[in-house]
C-alpha positions in Angstrom: -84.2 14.9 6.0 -84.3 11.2 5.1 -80.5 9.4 5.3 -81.0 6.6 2.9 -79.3 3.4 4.3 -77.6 2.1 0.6 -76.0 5.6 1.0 -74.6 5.5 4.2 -73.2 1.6 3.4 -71.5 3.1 0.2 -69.9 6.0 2.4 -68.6 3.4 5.2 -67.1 1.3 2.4 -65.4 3.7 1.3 -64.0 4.8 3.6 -62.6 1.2 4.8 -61.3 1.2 1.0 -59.9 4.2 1.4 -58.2 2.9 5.0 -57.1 -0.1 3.3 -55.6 1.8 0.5 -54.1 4.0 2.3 -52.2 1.3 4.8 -51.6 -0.4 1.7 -49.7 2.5 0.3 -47.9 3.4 3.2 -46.2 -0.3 4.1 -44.9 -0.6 0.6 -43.1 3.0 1.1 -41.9 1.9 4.2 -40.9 -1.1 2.2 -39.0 0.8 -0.5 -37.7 3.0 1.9 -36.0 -0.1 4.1 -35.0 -1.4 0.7 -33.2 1.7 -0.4 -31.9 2.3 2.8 -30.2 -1.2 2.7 -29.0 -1.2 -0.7 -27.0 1.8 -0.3 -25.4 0.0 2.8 -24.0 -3.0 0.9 -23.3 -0.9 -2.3 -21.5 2.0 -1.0 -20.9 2.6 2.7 -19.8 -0.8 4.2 -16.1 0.3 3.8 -14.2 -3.3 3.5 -10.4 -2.5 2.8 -9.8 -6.4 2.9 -11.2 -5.3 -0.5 -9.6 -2.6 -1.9 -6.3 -4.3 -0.5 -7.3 -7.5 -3.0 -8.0 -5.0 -6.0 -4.2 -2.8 -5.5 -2.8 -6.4 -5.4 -4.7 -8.0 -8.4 -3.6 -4.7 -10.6 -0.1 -5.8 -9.7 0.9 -2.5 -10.1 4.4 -1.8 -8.1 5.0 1.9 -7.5 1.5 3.5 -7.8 -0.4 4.4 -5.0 -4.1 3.9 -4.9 -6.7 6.5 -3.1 -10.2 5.0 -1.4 -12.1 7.5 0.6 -14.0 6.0 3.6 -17.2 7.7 4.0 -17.1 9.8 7.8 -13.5 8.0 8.4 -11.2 9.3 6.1 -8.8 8.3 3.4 -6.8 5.3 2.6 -3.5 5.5 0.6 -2.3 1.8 -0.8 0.6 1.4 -2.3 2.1 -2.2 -4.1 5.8 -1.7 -3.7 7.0 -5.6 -4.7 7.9 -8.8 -3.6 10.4 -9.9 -1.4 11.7 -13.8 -1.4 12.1 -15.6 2.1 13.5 -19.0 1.1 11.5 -20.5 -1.6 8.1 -18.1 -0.7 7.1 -15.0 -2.6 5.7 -12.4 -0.2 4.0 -9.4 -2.2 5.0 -6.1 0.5 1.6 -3.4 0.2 2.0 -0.6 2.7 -1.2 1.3 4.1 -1.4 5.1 5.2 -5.0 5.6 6.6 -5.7 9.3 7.1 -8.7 10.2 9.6 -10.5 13.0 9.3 -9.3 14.0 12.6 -6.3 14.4 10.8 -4.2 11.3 12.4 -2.4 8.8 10.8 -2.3 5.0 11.0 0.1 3.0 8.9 0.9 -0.7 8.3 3.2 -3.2 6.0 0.8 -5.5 5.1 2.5 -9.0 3.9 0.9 -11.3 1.6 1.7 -14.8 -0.3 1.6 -15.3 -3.8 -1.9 -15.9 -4.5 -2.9 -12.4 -2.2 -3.6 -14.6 0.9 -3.2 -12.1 4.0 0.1 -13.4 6.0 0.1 -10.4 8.9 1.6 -6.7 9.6 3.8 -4.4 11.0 2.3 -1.5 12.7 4.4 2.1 12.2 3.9 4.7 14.6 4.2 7.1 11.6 2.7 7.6 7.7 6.1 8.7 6.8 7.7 5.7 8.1 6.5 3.9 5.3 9.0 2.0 2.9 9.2 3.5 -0.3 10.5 0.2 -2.3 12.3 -3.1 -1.9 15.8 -3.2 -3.3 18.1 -6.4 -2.9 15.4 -8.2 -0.7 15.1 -5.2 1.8 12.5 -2.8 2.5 13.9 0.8 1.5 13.1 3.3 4.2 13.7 7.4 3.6 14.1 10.2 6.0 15.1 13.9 6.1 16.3 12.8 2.3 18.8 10.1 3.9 17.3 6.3 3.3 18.1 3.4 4.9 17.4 -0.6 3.6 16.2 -3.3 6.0 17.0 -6.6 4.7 14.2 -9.4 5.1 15.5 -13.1 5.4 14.1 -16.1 6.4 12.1 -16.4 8.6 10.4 -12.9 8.6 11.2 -10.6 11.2 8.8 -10.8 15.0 10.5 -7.2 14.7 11.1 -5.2 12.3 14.1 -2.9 13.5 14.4 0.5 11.5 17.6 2.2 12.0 16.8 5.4 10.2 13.8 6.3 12.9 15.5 3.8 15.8 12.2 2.5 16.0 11.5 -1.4 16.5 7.8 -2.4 14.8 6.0 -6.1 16.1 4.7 -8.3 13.4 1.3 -9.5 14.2 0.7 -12.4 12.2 -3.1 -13.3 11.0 
């Protein structure tokens, strides 16, 4: 049986084609796949709440509470309840309940100026500690049905003391 060369030159180049083609195909998968793969991060997972805090206070919408799930974390409850006046400044009052999927709770006052630029917090022990409005330039507090109203004057509070849970909260400024 004779091989004929021509034949044997075809097969080998086709067979580097079919290499090429192949390694060709596979790095722009790889490609997509990376692409993809990074999309969805900085669409949909990359949970910012700076975010979603800057959206509840552009709506301007005091009294309605606003629901972002966190993807493997949990849920996020914010809630615009007003504006309180300390001298001549305007400081918009959000208050955050972050539910884990563990089932814990994390909550914070979140204090902002005028044009929604972050001033600080108070950290609660509790989500139920939360204030529930601001009446006559106090934060309105409610438990077992009974409320109580802290009132805010200048300058704000380095802690905030709640009589209805006898509990004293820090401010951390940002």
């Amino acid at each position: 049986m004779k091989i004929d060369k021509d034949v044997l030159a075809n097969r080998a180049t086709l067979s580097l084609r079919g290499k090429a083609i192949i390694g060709v195909v596979g790095g722009l998968l790889l490609l997509i796949v990376l692409g993809i793969r990074k999309c969805s991060n900085s669409i949909g997972y990359n949970f910012v709440v700076e975010d979603h805090w800057q959206y509840v206070l552009n709506y301007n919408n005091p009294d309605s509470t606003y629901t972002f799930y966190e993807r493997d974390e949990g849920i996020h409850n914010l809630r615009y309840i007003g504006v309180l006046h300390i001298g001549k400044e305007k400081i918009k009052v959000l208050t955050h309940a972050f539910i884990t999927n563990r089932q814990r709770g994390i909550s914070h006052i979140h204090l902002f100026t005028s044009n929604n630029k972050y001033l600080g917090n108070y950290k609660l022990d509790m989500i139920d500690e939360l204030p529930i409005s601001i009446e006559s330039n106090g934060l309105v507090f409610k438990k077992d049905g009974d409320s109580c109203n802290v009132l805010i004057n200048e300058p704000l509070p380095k802690i905030l003391h709640v009589d209805c849970f006898g509990g004293d909260f820090p401010y951390k400024a940002e």
